[in-house]
C-alpha positions as CSV (number, residue, x, y, z in Angstrom):
1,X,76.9,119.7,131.9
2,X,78.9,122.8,132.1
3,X,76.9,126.2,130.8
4,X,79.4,126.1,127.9
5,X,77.9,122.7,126.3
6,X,74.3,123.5,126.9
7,X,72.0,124.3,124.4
8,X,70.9,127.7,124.4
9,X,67.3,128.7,123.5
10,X,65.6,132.1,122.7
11,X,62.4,133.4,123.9
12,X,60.2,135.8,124.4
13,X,58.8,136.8,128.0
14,X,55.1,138.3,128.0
15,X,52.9,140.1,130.4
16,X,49.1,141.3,130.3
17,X,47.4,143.6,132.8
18,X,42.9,143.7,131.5
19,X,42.2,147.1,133.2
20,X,44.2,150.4,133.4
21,X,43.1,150.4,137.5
22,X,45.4,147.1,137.4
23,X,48.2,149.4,135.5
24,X,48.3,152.3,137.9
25,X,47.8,153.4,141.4
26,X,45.1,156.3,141.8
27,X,48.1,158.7,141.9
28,X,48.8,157.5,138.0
29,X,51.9,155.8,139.1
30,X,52.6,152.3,138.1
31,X,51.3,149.4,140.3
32,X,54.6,147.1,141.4
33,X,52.8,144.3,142.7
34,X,51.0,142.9,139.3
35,X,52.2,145.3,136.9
36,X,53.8,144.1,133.5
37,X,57.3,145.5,135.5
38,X,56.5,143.0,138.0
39,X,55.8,140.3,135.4
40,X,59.0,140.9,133.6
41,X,61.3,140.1,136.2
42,X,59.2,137.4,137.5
43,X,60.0,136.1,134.3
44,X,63.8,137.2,133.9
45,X,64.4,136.1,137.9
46,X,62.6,132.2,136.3
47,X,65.7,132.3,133.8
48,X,68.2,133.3,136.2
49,X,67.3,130.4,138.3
50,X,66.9,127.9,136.1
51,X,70.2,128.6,133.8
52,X,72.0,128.7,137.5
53,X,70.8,125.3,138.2
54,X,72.8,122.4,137.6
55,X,70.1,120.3,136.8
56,X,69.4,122.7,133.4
57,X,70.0,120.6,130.2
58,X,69.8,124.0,128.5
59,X,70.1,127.6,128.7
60,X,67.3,130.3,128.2
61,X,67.9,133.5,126.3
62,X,64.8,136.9,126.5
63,X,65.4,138.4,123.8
64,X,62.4,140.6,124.3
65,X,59.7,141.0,126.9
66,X,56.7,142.3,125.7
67,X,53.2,143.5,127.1
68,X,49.7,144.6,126.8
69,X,48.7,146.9,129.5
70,X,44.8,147.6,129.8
71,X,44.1,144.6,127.4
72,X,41.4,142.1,128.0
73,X,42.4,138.1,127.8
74,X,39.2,137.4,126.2
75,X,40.4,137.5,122.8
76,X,43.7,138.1,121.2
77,X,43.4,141.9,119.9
78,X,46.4,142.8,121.3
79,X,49.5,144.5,119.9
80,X,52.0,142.1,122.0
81,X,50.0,139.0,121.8
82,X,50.2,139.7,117.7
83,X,53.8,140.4,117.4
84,X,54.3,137.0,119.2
85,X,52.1,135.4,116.9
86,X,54.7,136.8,114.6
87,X,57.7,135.6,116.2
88,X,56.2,132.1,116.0
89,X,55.3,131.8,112.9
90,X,59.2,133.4,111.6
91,X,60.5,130.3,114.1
92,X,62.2,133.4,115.7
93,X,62.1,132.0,119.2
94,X,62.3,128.7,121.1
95,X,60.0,129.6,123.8
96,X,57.2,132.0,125.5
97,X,58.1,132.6,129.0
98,X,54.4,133.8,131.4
99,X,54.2,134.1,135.0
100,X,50.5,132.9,134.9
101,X,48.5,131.1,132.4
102,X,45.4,134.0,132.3
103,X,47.8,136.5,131.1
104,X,48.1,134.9,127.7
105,X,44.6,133.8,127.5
106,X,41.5,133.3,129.4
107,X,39.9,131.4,126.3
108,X,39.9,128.1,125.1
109,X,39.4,128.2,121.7
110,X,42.5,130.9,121.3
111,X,44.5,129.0,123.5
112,X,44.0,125.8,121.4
113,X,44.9,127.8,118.1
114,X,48.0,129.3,119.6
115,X,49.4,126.0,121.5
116,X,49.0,124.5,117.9
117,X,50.6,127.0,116.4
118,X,53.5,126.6,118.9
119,X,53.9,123.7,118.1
120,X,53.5,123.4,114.5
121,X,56.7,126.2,115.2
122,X,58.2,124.2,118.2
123,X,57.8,126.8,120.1
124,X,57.8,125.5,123.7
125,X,55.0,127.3,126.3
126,X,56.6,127.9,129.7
127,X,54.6,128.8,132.3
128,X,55.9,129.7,136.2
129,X,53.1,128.9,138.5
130,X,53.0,125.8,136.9
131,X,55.8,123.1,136.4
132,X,54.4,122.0,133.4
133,X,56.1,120.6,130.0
134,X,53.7,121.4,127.3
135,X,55.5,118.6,125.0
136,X,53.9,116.0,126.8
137,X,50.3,114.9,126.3
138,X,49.8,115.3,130.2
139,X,51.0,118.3,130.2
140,X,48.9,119.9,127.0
141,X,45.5,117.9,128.8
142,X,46.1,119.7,131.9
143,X,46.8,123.6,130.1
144,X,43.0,123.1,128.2
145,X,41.3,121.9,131.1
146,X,42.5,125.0,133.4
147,X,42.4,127.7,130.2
148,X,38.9,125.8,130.1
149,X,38.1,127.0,134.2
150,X,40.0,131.1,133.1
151,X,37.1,131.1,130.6
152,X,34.5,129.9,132.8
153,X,35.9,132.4,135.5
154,X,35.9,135.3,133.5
155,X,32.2,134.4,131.7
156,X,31.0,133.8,135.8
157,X,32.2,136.6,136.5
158,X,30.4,139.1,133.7
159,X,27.5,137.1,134.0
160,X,27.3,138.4,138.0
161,X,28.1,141.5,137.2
162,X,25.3,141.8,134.4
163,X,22.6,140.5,137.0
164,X,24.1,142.8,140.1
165,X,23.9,146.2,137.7
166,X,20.3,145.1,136.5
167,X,19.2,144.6,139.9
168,X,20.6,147.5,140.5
169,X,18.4,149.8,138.0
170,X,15.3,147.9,139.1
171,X,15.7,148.0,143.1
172,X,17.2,151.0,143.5
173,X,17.7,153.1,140.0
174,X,21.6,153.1,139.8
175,X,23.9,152.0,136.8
176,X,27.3,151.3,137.6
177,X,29.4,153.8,135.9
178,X,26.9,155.3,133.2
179,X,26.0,158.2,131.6
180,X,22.3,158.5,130.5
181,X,21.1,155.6,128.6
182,X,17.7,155.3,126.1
183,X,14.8,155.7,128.1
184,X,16.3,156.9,131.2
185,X,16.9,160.4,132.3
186,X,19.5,161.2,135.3
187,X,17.2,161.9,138.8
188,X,17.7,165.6,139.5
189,X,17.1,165.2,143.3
190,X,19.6,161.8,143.7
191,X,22.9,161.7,142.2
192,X,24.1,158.7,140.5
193,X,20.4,157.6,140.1
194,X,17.9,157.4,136.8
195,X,14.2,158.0,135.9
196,X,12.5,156.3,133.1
197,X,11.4,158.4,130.5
């Protein structure tokens, strides 16, 4: 089918760094290899590709790429996120264009709210590590079980580093990146260290 007959669809491409040491190098400039920049033409080099493929039954339009830098995926307060939500819900768009699945979400529950309200929009969910095709049953199974194992991930990984800092305090008197806290005074002969009051 020549590019001329295809359909053509609109979309949105989104990106999501969680920390501000993920945004920038120590220098303050911008990190190239993760960075939203990065993500962004991940995503527009995706489109290229596919709408240059003869196999392509239709044609994919950005319209806009947008991100959260410094924004946690553990829930969805976030300024891009919501104007997505937006876009949805208007029918604006045809299609949300991610290089990786914990960018949009690393829980369950808000993945399951926004997949149904994709489709209750048919808004199709594209994502590029994956070759998956959210319309099928298969292929919305397989996106809960593995937004299922982000959230797991993410709740391990607190959970270690809750344990490592209170071991921390008790073997050695350290906390990670704190200033004083209730019932403990800074050490005045070790730095970085803490005295019960």
């Amino acid at each position: 089918m020549s590019v001329e007959n295809r359909p053509r669809l609109r979309g949105v491409s989104y990106a999501r760094v969680s920390t501000q040491d993920q945004v920038s190098n120590e220098d303050g400039s911008k990190r190239e290899d993760a960075s939203p920049d990065a993500q962004k033409k991940r995503c527009q080099n995706f489109v290229d590709d596919h709408n240059n493929s003869s196999n392509s039954r239709v044609i994919y339009e950005i319209i806009h790429h947008l991100s959260d830098e410094a924004f946690s995926g553990k829930n969805t307060n976030r300024p891009g996120y919501q104007q997505i939500w937006g876009y949805i819900g208007k029918r604006e768009i045809d299609f949300i264009l991610i290089t990786e699945l914990s960018r949009l979400t690393r829980s369950a529950v808000d993945f399951l709210n926004f997949q149904a309200h994709c489709e209750a929009n048919d808004v199709k969910i594209i994502i590029i590590n994956m070759n998956i095709d959210t319309s099928t049953l298969a292929g919305k199974m397989f996106l809960t079980v593995m937004v299922g194992m982000a959230q797991f991930e993410r709740e391990l990984t607190s959970e270690r580093i809750r344990e490592n800092t209170f071991s921390r305090l008790i073997n050695d008197g350290r906390i990670n990146g704190s200033t004083e806290t209730l019932g403990l005074d800074r050490d005045p002969f070790r730095k970085g260290h803490f005295i019960p009051n």
